[in-house]
N, C-alpha and C positions, 0 to 999 in steps of 0.2 A: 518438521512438524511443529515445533516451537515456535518458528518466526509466523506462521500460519497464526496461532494462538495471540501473539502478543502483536500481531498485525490487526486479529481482532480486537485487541484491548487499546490498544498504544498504536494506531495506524502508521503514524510519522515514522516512528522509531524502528517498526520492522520494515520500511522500505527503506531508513536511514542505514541500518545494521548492513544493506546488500549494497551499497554504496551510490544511490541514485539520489543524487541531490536534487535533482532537478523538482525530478517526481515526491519527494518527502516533504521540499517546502508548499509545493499545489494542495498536498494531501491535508498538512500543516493546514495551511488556511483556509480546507474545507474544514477541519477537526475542529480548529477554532469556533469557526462559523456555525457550526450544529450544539458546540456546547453551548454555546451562549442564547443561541438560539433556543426559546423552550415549545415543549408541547412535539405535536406531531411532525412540524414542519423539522423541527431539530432532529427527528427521530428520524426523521428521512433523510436529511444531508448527514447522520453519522454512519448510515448504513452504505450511501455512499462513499464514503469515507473508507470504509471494512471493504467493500466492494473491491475500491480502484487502490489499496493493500494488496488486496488478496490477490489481484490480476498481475500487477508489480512482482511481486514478490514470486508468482510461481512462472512468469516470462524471467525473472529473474534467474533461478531455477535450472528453468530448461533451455535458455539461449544458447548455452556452452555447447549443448549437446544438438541442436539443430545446426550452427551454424561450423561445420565441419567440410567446410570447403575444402581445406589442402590437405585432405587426408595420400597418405603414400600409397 
């Protein structure tokens, strides 16, 4: 529930904590993107930003548990 919170705060960082590099530097350069960006359009790419954390991080989550192919 924490990484939820500081995904919305810090989005980079809570998909970084789960170890998806790939997806934390995309996020990275939307995060960027929206802060420097000002006014509404900023307000939009950081909600996107929260958004594709928030998707990350709860696929993150639950993969373990859906992909349970070789169970005995």
């Amino acid at each position: 529930m924490l990484l939820y919170l500081l995904g919305a705060l810090i989005p980079p960082l809570g998909i970084l904590l789960y170890g998806r590099i790939m997806h934390a530097a995309f996020n990275a350069l939307l995060w960027t993107y929206a802060i420097m960006t000002p006014g509404v359009l900023g307000l939009i790419f950081w909600l996107g930003a929260v958004m594709h954390a928030t998707y990350v991080i709860h696929d993150a989550r639950t993969r373990p548990l859906r992909n349970n192919d070789f169970s005995l």
